[in-house]
C-alpha positions as CSV (number, residue, x, y, z in Angstrom):
1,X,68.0,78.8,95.4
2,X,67.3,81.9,97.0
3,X,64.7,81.6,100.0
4,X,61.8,84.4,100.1
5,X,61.9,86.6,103.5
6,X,60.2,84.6,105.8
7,X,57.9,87.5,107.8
8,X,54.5,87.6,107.8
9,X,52.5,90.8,106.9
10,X,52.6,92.0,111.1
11,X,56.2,91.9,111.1
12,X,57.0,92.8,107.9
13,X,55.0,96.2,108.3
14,X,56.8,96.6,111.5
15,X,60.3,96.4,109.9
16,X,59.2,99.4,108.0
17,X,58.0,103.1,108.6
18,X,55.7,105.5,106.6
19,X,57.8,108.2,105.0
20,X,58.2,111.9,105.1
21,X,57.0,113.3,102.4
22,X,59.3,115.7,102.4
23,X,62.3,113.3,101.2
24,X,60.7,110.3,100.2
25,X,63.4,108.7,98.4
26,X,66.6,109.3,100.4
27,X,64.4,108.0,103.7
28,X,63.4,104.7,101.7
29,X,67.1,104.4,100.8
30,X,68.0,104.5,104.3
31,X,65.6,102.5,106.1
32,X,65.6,99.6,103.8
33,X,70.0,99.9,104.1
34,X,69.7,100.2,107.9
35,X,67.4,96.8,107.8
36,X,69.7,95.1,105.5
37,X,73.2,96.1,107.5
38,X,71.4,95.8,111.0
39,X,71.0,92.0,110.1
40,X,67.0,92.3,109.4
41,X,67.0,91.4,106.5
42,X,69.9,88.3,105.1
43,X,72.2,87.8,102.7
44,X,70.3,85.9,99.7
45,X,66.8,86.6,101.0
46,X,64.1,88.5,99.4
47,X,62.6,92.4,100.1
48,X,58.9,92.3,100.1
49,X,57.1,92.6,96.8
50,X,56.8,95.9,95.3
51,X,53.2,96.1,96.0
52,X,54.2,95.3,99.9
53,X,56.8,97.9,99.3
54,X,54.6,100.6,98.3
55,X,52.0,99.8,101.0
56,X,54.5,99.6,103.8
57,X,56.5,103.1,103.0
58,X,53.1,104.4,101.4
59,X,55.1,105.8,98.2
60,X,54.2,105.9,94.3
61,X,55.8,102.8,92.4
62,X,57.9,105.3,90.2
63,X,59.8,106.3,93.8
64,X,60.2,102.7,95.4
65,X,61.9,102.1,92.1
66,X,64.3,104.8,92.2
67,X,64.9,104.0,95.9
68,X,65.9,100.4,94.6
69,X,67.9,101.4,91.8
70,X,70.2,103.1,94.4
71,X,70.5,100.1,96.9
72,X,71.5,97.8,93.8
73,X,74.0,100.6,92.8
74,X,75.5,100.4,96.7
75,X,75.6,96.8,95.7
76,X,73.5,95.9,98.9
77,X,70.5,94.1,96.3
78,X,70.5,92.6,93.0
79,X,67.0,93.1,91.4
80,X,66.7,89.8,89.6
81,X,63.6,89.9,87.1
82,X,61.1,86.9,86.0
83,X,59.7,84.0,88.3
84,X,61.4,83.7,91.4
85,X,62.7,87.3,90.8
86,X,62.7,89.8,92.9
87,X,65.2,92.4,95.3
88,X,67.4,89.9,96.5
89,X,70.2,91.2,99.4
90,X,73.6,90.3,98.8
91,X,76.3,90.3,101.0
92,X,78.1,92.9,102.0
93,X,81.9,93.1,100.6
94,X,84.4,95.6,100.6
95,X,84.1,96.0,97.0
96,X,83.5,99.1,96.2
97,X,84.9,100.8,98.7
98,X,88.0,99.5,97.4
99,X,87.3,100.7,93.6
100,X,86.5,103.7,94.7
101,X,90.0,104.5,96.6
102,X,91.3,102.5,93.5
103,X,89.6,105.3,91.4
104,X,90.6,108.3,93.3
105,X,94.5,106.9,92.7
106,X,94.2,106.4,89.9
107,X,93.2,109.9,88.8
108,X,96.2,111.3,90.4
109,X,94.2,114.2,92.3
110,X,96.1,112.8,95.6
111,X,99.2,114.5,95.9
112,X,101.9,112.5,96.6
113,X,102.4,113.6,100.3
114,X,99.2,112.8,101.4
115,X,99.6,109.2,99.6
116,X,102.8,108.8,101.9
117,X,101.2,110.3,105.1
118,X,98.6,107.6,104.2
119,X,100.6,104.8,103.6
120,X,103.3,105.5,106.5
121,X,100.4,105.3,109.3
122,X,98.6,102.6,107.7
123,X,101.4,100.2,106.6
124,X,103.3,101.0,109.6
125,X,100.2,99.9,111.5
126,X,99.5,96.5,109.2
127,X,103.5,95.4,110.0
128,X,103.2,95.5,113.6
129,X,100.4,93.7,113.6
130,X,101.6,91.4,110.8
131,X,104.7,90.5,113.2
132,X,102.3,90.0,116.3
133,X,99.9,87.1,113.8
134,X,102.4,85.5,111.9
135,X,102.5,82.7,111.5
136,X,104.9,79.3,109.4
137,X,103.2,79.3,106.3
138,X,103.5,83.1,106.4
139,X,106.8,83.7,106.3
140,X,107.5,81.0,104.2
141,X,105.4,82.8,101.4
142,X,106.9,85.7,102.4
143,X,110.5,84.3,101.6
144,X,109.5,82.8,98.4
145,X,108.5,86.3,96.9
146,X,112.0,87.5,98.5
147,X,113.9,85.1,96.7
148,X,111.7,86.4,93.4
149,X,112.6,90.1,94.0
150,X,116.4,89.3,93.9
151,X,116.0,87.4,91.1
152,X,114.9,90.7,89.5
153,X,117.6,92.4,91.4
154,X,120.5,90.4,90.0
155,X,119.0,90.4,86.4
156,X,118.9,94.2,86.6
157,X,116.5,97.3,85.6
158,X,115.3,95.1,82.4
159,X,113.4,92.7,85.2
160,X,111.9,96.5,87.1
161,X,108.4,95.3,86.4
162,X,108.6,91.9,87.6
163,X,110.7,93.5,90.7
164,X,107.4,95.3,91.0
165,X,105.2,92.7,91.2
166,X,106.9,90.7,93.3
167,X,107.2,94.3,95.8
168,X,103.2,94.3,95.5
169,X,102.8,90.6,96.3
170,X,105.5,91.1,99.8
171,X,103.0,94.0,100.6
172,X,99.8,92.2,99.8
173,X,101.0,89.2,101.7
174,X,102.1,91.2,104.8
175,X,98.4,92.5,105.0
176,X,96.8,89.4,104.8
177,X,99.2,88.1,107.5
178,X,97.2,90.7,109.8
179,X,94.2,89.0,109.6
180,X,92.2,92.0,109.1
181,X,90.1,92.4,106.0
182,X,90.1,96.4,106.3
183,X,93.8,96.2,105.8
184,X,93.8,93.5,102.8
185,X,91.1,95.9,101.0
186,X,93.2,99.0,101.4
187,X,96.8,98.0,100.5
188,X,94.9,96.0,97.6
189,X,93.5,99.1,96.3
190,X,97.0,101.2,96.7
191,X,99.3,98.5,95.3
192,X,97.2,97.7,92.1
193,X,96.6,101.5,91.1
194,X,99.6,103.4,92.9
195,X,102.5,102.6,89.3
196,X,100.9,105.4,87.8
197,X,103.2,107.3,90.0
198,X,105.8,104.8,90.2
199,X,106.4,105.1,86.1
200,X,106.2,108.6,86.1
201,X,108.4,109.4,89.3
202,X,110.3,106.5,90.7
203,X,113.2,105.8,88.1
204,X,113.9,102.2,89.7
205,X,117.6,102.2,88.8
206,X,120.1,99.7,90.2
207,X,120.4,101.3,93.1
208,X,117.1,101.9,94.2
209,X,116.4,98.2,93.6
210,X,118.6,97.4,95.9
211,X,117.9,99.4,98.5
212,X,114.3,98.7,97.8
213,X,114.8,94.7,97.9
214,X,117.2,95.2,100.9
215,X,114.1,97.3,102.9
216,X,111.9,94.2,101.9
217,X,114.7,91.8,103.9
218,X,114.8,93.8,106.7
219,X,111.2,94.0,106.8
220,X,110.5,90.4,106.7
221,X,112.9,89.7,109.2
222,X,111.8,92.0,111.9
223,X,108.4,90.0,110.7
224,X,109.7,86.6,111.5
225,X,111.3,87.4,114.7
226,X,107.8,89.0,115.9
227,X,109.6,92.5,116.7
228,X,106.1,95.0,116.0
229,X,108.2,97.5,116.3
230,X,110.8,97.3,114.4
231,X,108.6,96.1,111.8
232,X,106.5,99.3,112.4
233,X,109.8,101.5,112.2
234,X,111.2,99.9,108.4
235,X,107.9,99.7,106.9
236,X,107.5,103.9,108.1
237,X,110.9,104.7,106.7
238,X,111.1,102.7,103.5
239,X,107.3,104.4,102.3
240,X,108.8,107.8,103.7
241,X,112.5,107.8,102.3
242,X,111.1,106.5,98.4
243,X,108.6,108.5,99.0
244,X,111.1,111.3,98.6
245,X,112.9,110.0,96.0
246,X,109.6,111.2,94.3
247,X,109.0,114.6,95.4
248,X,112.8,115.1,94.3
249,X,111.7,113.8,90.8
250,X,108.4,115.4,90.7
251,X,110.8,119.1,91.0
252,X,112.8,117.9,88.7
253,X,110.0,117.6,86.1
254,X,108.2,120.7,87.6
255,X,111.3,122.6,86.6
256,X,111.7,121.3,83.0
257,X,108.3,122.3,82.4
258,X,109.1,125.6,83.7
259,X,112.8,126.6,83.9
260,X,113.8,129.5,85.4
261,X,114.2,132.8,83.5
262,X,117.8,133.8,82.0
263,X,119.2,136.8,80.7
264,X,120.1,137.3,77.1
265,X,123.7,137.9,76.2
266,X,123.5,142.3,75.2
267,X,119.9,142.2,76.2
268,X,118.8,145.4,77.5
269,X,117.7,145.0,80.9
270,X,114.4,143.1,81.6
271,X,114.5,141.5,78.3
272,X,113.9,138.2,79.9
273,X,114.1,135.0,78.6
274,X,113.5,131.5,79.8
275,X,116.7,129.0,79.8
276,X,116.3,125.9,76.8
């Protein structure tokens, strides 16, 4: 059950301040998120009533609403109506932070360099540290999704998606072995929304499974002994080398769609045409 905010009307008045008229809403947004983030104001408790509200920031009902509409949209409240309703604060998750990276991904308007330069620092960073934290129960996860991958290996390119899966679980797992939530949100959000590029640039062949699954050994190993920096080095070069594979097959495409221009046979000159 959730517990009202236990303040009386003294301290409750002195949690908040009078507004500027001159941006009313953005300043009721911000003081109430400042309260609720600085550790005022507790997951599962209760803003003031709306009346309090209004009398505290000294603001019209129709803009104490709109200020509240925003903070549940941040996901910091949930406005629950009926008895024992009210602006209840919820906890603080990294939630939409991680939809929203998931979102930009997903829309492709990150080119495919700046998803590498991104993922080189950040999961070069996450396998040090994974080697430095590691620990049994770890690695023996770790090795269990191993032994799936080469499953997928041995059974060929018919098994890529499962191959796949079992790649995004390795990374997933390497993140949480950090201990550091900022990490686990990140990689989640890449590794669930990056096979749009995957499917349409990485052709996952035998070969590239291999080497792919053979990266993922070497990587757990360095892992397992606790070498940071080797781990740091693999997990930089396997990101950056299929990263190129790629670019080479994002040209490829780019020049299907536009193939250079040819010269018809007895074609008077500059009668250009572009190659089939």
């Amino acid at each position: 059950m959730v517990q009202p905010l236990q303040l009386i009307r003294d301290e409750r008045s002195a949690m908040f301040q009078t507004v500027k008229p001159t941006k009313v809403f953005q300043e009721v947004v911000a003081q109430i998120e400042e309260a609720i983030l600085a550790g005022r104001i507790e997951a599962g408790q209760t803003l003031p009533s709306e009346r309090e509200l209004k009398e505290m920031f000294q603001i019209s009902r129709g803009t104490l609403r709109e200020a509240l509409r925003v903070l549940e949209q941040k996901g910091l409240i949930e406005i629950r109506l009926g008895v024992g309703g009210g602006s209840v604060v919820k906890s603080v998750d990294t939630g939409r932070v991680t939809e929203s990276l998931g979102l930009l991904i997903r829309s492709q308007k990150v080119s495919l360099q700046h998803l590498a330069e991104f993922r080189e620092g950040v999961e070069g960073s996450m396998a040090a540290q994974a080697a430095e934290r590691r620990s049994a129960a770890d690695i023996r996860r770790l090795k269990e999704l191993l032994a799936e991958a080469r499953v997928c290996v041995q059974t060929g390119r018919q098994r890529r998606d499962d191959f796949l899966e079992a790649d995004k679980q390795i990374h997933l797992t390497i993140a949480a072995t950090t201990q550091n939530p900022i990490y686990q949100s990140v990689l989640a959000s890449i590794h669930e929304n990056i096979h749009r590029y995957y499917d349409r640039f990485l052709s996952m062949k035998e070969r590239e499974l291999k080497e792919n699954y053979q990266d993922l050994c070497n990587l757990v190993e360095a892992i397992d002994k606790g070498n940071a920096d080797d781990a740091r080095r693999l997990a930089r070069a396997h990101v950056k080398r299929f990263n190129g594979y790629m670019q080479h097959r994002a040209h490829q495409e780019l020049i299907g769609a536009n193939p250079p221009f040819r010269r018809s046979a007895g074609a008077p000159k500059g009668d250009l045409k572009r190659k089939p």
